[in-house]
N, C-alpha and C positions, 0 to 999 in steps of 0.2 A: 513835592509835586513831580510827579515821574514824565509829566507833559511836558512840563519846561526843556527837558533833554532833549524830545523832538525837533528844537527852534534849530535852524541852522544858518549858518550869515551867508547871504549869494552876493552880497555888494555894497558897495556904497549905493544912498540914495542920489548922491549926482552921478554919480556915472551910470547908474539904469535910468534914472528919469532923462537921461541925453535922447534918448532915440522911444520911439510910439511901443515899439514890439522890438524884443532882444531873445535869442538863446542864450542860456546861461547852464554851464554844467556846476552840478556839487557833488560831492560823495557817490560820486557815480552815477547821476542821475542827471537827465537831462529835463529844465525848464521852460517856457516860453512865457518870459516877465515880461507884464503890460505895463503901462504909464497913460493915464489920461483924468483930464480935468482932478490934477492933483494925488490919485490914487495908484496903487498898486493891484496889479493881481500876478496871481502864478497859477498856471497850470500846466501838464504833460505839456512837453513838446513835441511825444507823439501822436501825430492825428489817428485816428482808429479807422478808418478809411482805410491806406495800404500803407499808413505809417508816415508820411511826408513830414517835412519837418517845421511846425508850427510856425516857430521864434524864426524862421527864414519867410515867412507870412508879411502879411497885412494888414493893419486894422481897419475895420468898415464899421463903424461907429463905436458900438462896446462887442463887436463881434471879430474875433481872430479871423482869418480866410486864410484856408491852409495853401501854398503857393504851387502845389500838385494840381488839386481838383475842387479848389474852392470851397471846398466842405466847411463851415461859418462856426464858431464854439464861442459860446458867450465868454471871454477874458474872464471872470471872477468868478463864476460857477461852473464852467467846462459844458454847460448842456447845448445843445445843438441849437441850430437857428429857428424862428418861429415855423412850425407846418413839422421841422424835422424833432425837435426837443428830445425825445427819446435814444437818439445818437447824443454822446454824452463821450467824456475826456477824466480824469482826473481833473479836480482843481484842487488847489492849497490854501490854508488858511495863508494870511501874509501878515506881519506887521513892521513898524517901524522903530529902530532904538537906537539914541544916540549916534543917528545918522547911517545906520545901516539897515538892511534891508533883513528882513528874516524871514524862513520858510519852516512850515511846520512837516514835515516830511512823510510823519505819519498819519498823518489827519486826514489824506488825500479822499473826495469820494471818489464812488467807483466809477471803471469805464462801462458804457454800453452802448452797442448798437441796437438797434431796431429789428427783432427778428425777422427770417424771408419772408415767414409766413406772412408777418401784421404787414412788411413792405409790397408781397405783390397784391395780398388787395388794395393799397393808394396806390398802384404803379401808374396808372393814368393821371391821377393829380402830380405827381413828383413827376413827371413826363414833361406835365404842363406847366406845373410852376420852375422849373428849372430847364426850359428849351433854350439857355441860352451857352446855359456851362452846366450839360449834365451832372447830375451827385453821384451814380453811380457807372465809371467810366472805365471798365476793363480791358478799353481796347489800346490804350496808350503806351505807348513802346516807352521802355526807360533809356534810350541812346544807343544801345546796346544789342537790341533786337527782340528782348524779353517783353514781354507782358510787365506793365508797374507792377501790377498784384504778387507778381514770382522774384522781384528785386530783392534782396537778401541783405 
């Protein structure tokens, strides 16, 4: 089976179940491993947004909050928060063996955003449901004096 080669080890299962949300890097790639009511997930720990960095997040119940601009990714399927869904992450399959943690690397789905198009027609609802912590926020200087979006 040419899948099993996919599997890769990112940890013990005690030391990622220590903490709710973790980055974790493997073979060059970066994770943001969940933990909650017993389970695992993995997905990108780049947010698709302007890239913030997941596993330095939050969890808000089974939803990641990226710790930039709050943008919400379901932990075990990567798709976006209710209302946004169509904003989407990579996620991985995950399982568990002999006390290690495995990720399948190539199984990942895809990332996507929500075209401008389909976005500025809801622009008034996404307006409305998120007047508290805009989703989409370009005005945010990264310390430095740049736009987040031009951070490199």
């Amino acid at each position: 089976m040419a899948e099993a080669d996919n599997w890769i080890d990112i940890g013990s299962t005690v030391e990622l179940s220590a903490a709710p949300l973790k980055r974790v890097s493997a073979m060059s790639r970066e994770f943001a491993i969940s933990f909650k009511d017993g389970t695992f997930g993995a997905v990108s720990n780049v947010c698709n947004h302007v890239g913030g960095p997941l596993g330095e997040g939050r969890l808000s119940g089974e939803y990641i909050v990226c710790p930039w601009h709050n943008w919400k990714f379901h932990r075990c399927s990567g798709i976006g928060e209710p209302g946004f869904e169509q904003d989407r992450i990579p996620a991985f399959p995950v399982k568990v063996e002999n006390g290690r943690v495995l990720v399948n690397v190539d199984a990942g789905s895809p990332t996507r955003e929500e075209p401008a198009s389909t976005a500025s027609a809801g622009a008034q609802g996404r307006t409305c449901a998120r007047a508290i912590a805009p989703r989409r926020d370009f005005n945010v200087r990264d310390g430095r004096g740049k736009p987040a979006f031009l951070r490199f």
